[in-house]
N, C-alpha and C positions, 0 to 999 in steps of 0.2 A: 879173048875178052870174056870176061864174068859180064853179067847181066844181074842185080839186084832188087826185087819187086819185094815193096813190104808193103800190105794194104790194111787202114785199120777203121774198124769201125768204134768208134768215140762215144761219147756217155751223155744218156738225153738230156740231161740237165745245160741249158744255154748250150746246145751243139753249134749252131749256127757261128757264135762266136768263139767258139773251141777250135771249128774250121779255119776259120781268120787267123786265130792265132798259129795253129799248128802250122798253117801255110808262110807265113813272117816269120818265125820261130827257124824254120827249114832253110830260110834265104843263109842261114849261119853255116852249114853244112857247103855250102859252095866254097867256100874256104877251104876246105880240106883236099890238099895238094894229090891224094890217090886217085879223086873222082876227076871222071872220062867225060862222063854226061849225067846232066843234071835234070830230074824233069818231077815235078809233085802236082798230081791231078786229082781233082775232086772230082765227086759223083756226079753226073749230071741230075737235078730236082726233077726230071721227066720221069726217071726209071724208077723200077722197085726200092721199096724200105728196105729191101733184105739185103743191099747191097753193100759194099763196104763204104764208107765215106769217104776217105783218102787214101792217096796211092805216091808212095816212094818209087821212081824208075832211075836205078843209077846203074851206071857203067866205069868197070873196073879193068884193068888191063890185067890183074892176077887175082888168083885169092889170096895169095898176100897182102897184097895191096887193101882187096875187102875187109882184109881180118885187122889191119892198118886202121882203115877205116873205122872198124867198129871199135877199137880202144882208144881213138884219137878223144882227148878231153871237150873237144867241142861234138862230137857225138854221144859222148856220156848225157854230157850237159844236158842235149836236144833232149835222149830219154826219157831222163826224170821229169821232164815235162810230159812227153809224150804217155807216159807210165798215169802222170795224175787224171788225163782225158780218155783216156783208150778203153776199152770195153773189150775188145777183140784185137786180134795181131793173126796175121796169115803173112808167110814168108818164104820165097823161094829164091834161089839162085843156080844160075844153071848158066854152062860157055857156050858162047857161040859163034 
């Protein structure tokens, strides 16, 4: 199993509803027949500014499937959204 973690931190202008959206936006990505498990988690408001604001945790059974995943047209789609709110991107994938 691939394990896929992409965590971004978003652009202060109206974040809070950036959040919302990116979180509703993401519910589209469940659609796509490669992912294993599905899981998008925001920061908790208790912890540091310095943190990331949202967090992609999906589970792939290959990195085919991942690499699948990331050319399917409803992940492009998600992107260019993601692209117009993001500030920062940090991204790992790793089996296990």
């Amino acid at each position: 199993m691939i394990r896929h973690i992409c965590m971004f931190r978003l652009k202060v202008d109206n974040k809070e509803n950036s959040i919302k959206e990116f979180c509703n936006r993401a519910q589209s990505l469940k659609s796509i027949p490669q992912l294993k498990r599905y899981e998008v988690v925001t920061n908790d408001k208790r912890t540091p500014d310095s943190n990331y604001d949202v967090s992609l945790i999906f589970d792939f059974d290959s990195v085919d499937d991942l690499k699948a995943y990331q050319t399917s047209p409803t992940h492009i789609e998600f992107g260019k959204f993601v692209a117009s709110v993001k500030e920062e991107r940090a991204c790992i994938d790793y089996e296990f």
